[in-house]
C-alpha positions as CSV (number, residue, x, y, z in Angstrom):
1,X,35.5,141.1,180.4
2,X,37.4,141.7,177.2
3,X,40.7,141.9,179.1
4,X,40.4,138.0,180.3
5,X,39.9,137.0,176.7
6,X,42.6,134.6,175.1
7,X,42.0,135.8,171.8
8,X,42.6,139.3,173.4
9,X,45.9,138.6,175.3
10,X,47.1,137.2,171.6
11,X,46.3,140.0,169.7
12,X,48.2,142.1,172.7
13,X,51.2,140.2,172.6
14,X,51.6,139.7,169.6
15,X,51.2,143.7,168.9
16,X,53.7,144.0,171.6
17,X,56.1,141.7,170.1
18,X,55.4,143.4,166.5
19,X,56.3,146.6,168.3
20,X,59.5,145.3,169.6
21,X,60.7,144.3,166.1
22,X,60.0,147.4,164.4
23,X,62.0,149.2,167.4
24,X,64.9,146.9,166.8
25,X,65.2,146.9,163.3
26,X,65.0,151.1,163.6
27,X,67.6,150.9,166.0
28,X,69.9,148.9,164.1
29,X,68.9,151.2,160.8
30,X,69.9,154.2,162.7
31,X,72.9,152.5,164.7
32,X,74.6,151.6,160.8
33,X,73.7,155.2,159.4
34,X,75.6,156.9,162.3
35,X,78.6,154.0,161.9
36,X,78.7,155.0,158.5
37,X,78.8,159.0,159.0
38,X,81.2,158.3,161.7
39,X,83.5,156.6,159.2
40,X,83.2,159.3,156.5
41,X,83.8,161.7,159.6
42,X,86.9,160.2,160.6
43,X,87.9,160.2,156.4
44,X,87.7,163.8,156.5
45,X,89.5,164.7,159.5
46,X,92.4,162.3,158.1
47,X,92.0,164.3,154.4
48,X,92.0,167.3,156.0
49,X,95.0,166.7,158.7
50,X,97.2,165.8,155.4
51,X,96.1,169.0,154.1
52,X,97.6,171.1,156.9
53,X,100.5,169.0,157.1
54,X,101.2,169.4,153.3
55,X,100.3,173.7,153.5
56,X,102.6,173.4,156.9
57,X,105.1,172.4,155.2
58,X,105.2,174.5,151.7
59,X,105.3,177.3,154.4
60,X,108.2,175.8,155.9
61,X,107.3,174.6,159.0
62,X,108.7,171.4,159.4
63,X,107.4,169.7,162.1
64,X,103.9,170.8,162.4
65,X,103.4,169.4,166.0
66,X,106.6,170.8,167.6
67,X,105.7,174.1,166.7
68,X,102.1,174.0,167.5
69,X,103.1,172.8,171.3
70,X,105.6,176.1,171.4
């Protein structure tokens, strides 16, 4: 039976463990890309809260929290 073959179980396990890696490194491709857009995410929300803070207070609203909890 082609099952019991030792060449066989090789050629399985080593598919197997070529498998894994590929899976792993994908993972860790995909795990820095969404770390990345994250960071760039968290940038913009920190460009864009100085933004409101700066248009908050041309319109004269000087504390831009106080008046957004009133």
């Amino acid at each position: 039976m082609a099952d019991n073959d030792p060449q066989s179980a090789r050629e399985l396990s080593q598919f197997a463990e070529n498998l894994l890696q590929q899976l792993h490194e994908n993972f860790l491709a995909l795990t820095e890309k969404l770390t990345l857009r994250m960071e760039e995410m968290g940038e913009r929300i920190e460009d864009l809260e100085k933004h409101v803070t700066g248009l908050m207070a041309q319109a004269g609203i000087e504390n831009p929290s106080e008046e957004l909890t009133h």
